[in-house]
C-alpha positions in Angstrom: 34.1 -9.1 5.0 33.6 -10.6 8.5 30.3 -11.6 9.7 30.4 -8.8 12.2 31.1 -5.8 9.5 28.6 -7.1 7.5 26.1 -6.6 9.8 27.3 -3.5 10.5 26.7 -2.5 6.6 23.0 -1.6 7.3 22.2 2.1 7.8 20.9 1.7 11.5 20.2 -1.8 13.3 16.3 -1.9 13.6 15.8 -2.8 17.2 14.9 -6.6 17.9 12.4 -6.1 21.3 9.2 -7.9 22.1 7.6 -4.9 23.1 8.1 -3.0 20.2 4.6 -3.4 19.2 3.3 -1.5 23.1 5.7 1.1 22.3 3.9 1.7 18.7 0.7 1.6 20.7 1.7 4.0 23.4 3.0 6.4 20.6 0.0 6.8 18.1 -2.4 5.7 20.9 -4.1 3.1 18.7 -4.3 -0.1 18.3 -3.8 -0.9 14.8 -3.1 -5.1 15.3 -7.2 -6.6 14.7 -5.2 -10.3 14.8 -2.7 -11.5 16.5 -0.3 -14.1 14.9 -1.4 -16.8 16.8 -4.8 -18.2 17.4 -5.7 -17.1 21.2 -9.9 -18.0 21.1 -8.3 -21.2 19.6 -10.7 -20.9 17.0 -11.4 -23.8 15.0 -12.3 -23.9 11.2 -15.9 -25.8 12.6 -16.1 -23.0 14.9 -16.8 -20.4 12.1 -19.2 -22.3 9.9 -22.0 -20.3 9.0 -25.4 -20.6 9.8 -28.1 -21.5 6.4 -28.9 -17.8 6.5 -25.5 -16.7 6.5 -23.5 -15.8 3.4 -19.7 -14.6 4.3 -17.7 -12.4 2.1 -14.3 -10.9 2.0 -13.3 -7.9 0.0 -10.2 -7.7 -1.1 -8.9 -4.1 -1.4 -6.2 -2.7 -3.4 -5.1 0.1 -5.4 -5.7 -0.5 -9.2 -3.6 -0.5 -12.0 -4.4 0.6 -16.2 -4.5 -2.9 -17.9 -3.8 -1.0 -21.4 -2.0 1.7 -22.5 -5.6 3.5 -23.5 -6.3 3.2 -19.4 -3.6 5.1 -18.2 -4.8 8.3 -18.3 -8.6 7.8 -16.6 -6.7 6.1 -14.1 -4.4 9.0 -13.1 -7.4 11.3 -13.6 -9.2 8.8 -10.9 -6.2 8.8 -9.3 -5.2 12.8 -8.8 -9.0 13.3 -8.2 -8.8 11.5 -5.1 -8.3 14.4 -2.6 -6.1 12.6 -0.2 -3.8 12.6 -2.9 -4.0 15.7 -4.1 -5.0 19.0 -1.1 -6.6 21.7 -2.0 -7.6 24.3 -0.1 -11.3 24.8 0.9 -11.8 27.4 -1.6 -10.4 25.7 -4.8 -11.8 22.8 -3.9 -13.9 23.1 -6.7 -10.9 22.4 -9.1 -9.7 18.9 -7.9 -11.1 17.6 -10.7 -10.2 19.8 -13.9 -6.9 19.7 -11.9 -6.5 16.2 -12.3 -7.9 16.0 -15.6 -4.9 18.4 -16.6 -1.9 16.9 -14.5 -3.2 13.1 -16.2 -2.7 14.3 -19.7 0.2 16.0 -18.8 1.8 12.7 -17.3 0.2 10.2 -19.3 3.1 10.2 -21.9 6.0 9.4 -19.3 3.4 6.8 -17.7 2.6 5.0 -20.6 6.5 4.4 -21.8 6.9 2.9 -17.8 4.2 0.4 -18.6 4.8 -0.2 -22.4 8.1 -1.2 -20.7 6.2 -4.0 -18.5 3.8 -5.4 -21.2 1.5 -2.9 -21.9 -0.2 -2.8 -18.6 -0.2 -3.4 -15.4 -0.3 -7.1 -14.0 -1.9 -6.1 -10.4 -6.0 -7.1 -11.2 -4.8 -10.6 -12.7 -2.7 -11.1 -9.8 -5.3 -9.8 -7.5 -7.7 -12.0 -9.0 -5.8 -14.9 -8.7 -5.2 -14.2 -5.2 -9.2 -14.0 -4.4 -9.2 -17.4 -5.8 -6.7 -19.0 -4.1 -8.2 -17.3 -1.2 -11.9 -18.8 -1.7 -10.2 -22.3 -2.2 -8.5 -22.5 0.7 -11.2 -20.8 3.1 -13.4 -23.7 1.3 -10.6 -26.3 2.4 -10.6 -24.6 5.8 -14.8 -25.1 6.0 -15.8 -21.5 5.8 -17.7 -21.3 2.6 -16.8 -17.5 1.7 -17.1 -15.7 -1.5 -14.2 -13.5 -2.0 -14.3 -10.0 -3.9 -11.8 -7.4 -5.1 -12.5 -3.6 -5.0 -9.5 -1.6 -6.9 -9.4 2.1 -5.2 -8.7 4.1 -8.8 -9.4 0.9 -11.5 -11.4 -1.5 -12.6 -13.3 -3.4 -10.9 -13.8 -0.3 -8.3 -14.9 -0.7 -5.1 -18.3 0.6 -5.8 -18.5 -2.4 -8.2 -17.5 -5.0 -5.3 -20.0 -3.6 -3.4 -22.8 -4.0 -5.3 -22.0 -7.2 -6.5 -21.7 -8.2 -2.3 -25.2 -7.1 -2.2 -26.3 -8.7 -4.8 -25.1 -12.0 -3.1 -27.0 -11.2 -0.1 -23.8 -11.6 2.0 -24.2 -11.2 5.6 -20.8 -11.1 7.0 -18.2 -9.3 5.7 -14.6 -9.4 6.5 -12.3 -6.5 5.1 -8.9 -7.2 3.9 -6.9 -4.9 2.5 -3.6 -6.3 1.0 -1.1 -4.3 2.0 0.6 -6.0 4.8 1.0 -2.3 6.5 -1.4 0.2 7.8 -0.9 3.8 6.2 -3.4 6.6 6.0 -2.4 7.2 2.0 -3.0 3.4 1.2 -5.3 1.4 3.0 -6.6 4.5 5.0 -7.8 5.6 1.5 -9.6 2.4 0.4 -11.4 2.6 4.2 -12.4 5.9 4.2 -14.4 5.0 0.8 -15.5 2.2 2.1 -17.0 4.3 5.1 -19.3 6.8 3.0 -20.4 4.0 0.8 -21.5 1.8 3.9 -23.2 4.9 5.5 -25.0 6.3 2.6 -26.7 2.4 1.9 -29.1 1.0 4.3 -28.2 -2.6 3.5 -24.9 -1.9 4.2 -25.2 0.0 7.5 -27.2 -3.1 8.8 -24.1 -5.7 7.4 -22.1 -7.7 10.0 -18.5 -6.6 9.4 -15.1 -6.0 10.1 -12.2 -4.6 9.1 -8.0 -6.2 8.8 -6.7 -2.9 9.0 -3.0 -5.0 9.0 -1.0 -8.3 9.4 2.8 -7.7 8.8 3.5 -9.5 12.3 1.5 -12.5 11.2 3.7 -15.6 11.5 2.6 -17.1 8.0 3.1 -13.8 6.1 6.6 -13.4 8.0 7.1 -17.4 7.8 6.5 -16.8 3.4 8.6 -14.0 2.8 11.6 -16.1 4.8 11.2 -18.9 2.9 11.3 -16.1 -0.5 14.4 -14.2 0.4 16.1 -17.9 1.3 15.7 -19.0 -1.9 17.3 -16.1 -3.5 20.0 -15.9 -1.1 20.7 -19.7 -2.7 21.3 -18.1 -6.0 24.4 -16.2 -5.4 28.1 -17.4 -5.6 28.6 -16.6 -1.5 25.1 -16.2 0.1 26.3 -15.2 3.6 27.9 -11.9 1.7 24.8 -10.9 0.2 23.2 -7.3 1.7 19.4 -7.4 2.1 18.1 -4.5 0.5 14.2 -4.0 2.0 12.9 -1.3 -0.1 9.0 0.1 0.7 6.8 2.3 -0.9 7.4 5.7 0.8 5.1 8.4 2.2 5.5 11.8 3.3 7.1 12.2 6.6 4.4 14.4 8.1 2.5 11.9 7.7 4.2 10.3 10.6 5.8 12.8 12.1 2.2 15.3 12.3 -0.3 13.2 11.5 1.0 9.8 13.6 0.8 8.0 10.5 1.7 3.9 12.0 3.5 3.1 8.6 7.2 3.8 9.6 6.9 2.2 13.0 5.2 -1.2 11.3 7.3 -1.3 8.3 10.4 -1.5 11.0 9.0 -4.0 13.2 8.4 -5.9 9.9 11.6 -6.3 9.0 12.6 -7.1 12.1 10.5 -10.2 12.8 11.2 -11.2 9.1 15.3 -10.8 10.2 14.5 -12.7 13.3 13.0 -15.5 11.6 16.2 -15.8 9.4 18.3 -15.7 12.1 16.4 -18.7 13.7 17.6 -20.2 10.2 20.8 -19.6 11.1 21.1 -16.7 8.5 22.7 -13.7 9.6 23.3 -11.2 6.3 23.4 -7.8 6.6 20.5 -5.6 5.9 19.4 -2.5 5.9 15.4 -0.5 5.1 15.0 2.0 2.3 12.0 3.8 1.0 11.5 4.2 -2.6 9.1 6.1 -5.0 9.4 9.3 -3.6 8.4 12.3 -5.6 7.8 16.1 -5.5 10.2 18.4 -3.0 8.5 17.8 0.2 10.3 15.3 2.7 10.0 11.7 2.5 10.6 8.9 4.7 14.5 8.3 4.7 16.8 6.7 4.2 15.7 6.7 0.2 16.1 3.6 -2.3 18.0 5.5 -5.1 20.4 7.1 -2.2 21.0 4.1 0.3 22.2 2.0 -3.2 24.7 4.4 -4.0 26.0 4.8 -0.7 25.8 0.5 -0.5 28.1 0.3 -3.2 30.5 3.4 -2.1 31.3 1.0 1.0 32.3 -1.6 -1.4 29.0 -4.0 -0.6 29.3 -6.0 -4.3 26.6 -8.7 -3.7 22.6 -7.1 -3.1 19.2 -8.9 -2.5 16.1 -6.1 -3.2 12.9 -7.4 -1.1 10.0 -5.0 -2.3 8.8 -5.7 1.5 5.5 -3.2 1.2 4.1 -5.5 -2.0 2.5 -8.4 -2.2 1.9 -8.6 -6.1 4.3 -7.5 -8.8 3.3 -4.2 -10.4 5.1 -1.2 -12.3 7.2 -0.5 -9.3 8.8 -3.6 -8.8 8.8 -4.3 -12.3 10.1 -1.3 -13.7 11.0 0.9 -10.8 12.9 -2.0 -8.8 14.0 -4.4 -11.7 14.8 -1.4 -14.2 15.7 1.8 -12.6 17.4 0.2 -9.2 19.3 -2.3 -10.8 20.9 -0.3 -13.5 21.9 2.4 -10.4 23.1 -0.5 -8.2 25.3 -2.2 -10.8 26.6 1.6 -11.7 27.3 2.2 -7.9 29.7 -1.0 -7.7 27.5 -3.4 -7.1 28.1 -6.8 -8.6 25.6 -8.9 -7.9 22.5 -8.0 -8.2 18.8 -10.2 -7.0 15.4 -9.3 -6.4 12.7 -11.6 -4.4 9.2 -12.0 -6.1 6.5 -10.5 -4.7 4.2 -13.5 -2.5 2.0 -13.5 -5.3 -0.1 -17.2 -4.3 2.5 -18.5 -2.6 0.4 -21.1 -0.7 1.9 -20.1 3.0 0.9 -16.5 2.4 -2.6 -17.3 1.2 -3.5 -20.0 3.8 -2.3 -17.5 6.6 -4.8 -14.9 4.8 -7.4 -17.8 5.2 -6.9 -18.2 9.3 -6.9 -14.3 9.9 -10.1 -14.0 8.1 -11.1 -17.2 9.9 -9.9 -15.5 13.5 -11.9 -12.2 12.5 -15.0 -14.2 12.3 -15.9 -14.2 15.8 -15.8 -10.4 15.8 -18.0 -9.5 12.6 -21.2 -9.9 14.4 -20.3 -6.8 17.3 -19.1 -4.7 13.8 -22.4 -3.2 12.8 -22.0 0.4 11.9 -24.8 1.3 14.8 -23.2 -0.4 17.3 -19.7 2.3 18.2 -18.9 1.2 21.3 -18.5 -2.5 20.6 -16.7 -1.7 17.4 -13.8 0.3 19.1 -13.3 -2.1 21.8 -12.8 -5.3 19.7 -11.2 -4.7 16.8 -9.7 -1.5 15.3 -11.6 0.0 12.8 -12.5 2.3 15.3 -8.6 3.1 15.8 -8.6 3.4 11.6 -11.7 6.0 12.1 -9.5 7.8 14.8 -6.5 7.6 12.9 -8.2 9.1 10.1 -10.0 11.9 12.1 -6.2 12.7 13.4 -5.2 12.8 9.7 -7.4 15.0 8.6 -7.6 17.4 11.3 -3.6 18.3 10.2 -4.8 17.9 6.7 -4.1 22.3 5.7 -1.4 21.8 7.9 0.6 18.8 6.0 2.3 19.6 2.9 0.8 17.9 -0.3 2.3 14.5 -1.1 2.7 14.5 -4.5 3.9 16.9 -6.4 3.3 16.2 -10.3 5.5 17.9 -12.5 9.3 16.7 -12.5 11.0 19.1 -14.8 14.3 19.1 -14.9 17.2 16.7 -14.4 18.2 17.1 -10.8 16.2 16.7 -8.0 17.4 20.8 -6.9 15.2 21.8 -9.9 11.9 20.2 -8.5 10.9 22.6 -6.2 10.9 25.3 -8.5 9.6 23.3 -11.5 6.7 22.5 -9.0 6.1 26.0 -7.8 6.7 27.7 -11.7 4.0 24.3 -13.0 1.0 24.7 -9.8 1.5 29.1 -10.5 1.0 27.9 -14.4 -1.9 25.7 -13.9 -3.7 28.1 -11.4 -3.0 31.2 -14.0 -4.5 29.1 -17.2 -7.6 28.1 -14.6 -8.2 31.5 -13.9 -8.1 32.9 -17.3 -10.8 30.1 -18.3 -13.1 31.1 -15.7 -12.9 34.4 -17.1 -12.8 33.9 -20.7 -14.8 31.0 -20.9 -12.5 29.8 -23.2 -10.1 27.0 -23.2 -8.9 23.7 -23.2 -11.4 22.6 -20.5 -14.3 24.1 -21.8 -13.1 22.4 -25.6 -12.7 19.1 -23.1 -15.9 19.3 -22.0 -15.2 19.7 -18.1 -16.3 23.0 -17.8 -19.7 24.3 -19.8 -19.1 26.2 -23.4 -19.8 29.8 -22.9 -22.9 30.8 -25.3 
């Protein structure tokens, strides 16, 4: 292969323009960026010292994982539960949660045998914890004496235990980071929208100092750490300038971008592109191309898919691949399992030869120091983010633009289709659709008849009351 086909492998060239980011702005009229790459109030670490009465926190948020086979069930029950998750209409409402008590012992099984596969449990609070450490060191190093918390959105330790523990500190200022490096209504959207009712139904929290990280792809030492990662496992194969970059993100519905104006799509791509920009200033010029993975249910995803771009990769005789899960920063069942397991096995069925997968950043030390300055450069802001104070909020940084984001997303909310659809019976993916529609008219027909009866395996569960 010349240099020039193998660029030309990629399924469409993301565009390489400086004003990509005013033309992502323009179209979701928001402004999703609170930090900028580089330092432009030239903030120094002395600068952000805090006063004796002071007491700085960050909380970390992410989603959660089951540590033990016992925990994956309660954390697909807290996971269905979650409404964003799974819609129902106004009038069922009332069944979210026997709903999702019934889809996580139907799933469970299948689950479990996924992370029996990686050890028995997911890795993501250890890794998360060790990132909040790493974090406090260096933010120490840097002369901002912060404590550092983690809030999981569906496990252990919750939010609502961060929280209290952050009060219990007495912290005053409170910089939130959630860690994924791109903004989408079904991730860190979630985690905020929490975060919001908690801090408006406590006083001491309404009267905290804060402010909100809503992303940082486009941060030069995030984009500067997954160069050096992906050039180091470019290193490992036989002819390195042959080698196809596969980025491969967690996908969401695409009415989620397409009706709701969802930022994820846009920022993923502008991702990759400064990540392919920085190579290039390395004088590496691969070919690569973007693919979403972990789709599920019959509604439409983000395109093109992982399990669908591979195939087609190794139809066009590409025989050396590099996966880069570029929407993760710690290793968990889907790069694990999903990526290591299920992607590699169809890649080296499709043709492919070679196969190599960068880590996840983990506490690589670029990554967390650059973590370190953008909480540093939010400090400045934190005292105009007090819940009372609206106008200030929206104008400085953008968790006004997340609260406007969200308010978009849910006024489309009965229009969107769900985006998960639970049961996957069946071995094609033609079957799903009816598999879904014959499982949701099942579950609704067995929720009825309890009502009725009184009888039934959520009244012997406990979830709804024994009839007398």
């Amino acid at each position: 292969m010349s240099h020039d086909s193998q660029r030309s492998v990629q399924f469409s060239r993301l565009p390489c323009e400086a004003n990509l980011s005013n033309r992502l702005l323009r179209k979701h009229s928001l402004s999703l960026k609170a930090l900028v790459t580089s330092n432009p109030l030239n903030i120094s670490s002395a600068s952000v010292i805090s006063d004796d009465d002071e007491k700085i926190g960050v909380l970390l948020l992410n989603l959660g994982g089951p540590e033990t086979l016992d925990d994956v069930q309660p954390f697909l029950f807290n996971l269905f539960a979650d409404p964003d998750i799974i819609r129902l209409p106004p009038l069922f409402q009332f069944l979210q949660k026997p709903l999702a008590q019934f889809i996580s012992v139907a799933r469970a099984p299948k689950s479990k045998e996924g992370y029996a596969a990686i050890g028995g449990g997911s890795p993501l609070r250890l890794i998360t914890d060790a990132q909040a450490e790493e974090l406090r060191k260096c933010l120490w190093e840097k002369n901002v004496p912060a404590k550092v918390y983690v809030g999981m959105r569906y496990w252990h330790p919750f939010t609502e235990e961060a929280i209290e523990q952050i009060k219990r500190d007495g912290i005053t200022k409170l910089v939130v980071l959630p860690l994924y490096p791109q903004f989408s209504i079904s991730t860190s959207g979630s985690s905020l929208r929490l975060l919001e009712k908690i801090f408006r139904e406590d006083e001491y929290l309404v009267n905290m100092q804060h402010t909100v990280i809503p992303s940082w792809y486009q941060r030069e030492g995030y984009i500067k750490a997954m160069a050096n990662l992906i050039q180091s496992e470019l290193g490992k194969f036989g002819d390195p300038s042959k080698v196809v970059i596969f980025f491969s993100a967690h996908g969401v519905p695409l009415a989620y971008v397409e009706e709701a104006g969802d930022p994820y799509k846009a920022e993923m791509e502008e991702c990759v592109d400064l990540i392919m920009e920085e190579l290039d200033k390395r004088n590496i010029t691969n070919a690569y191309t973007l693919a979403y993975q972990s789709r599920v249910g019959p509604v439409e995803w983000l395109k093109p898919y992982t399990e669908e771009a591979i195939t087609e990769l190794g139809k066009k005789g590409v025989e050396d691949l590099l996966a880069v899960p570029i929407s993760f920063v710690s290793e968990h069942i889907e790069t694990l399992e999903e990526i290591d397991v299920e992607y590699k096995e169809l890649a080296l069925k499709s043709g492919i030869k070679n196969w190599g997968r960068v880590p996840a950043l983990g506490t690589e030390p670029m990554f967390i120091s650059d973590l370190a300055d953008a909480v540093m450069e939010s400090l400045p802001y934190v005292g105009a983010m007090a819940v009372s104070n609206l106008e200030a909020r929206q104008s400085l940084v953008p968790l006004g633009s997340v609260e406007e984001l969200l308010a978009t997303y849910d006024s489309q909310r009965r229009e969107l289709p769900a985006p998960v659809t639970m049961w996957e019976w069946g071995w094609t993916k033609s079957a799903e659709t009816w598999n879904g529609r014959a499982a949701m008219l099942a579950v609704l027909a067995l929720l009825v008849l309890e009502v009725t009866t009184g009888k039934g395996f959520l009244h012997q569960w406990g979830i709804l009351p024994l009839s007398q």
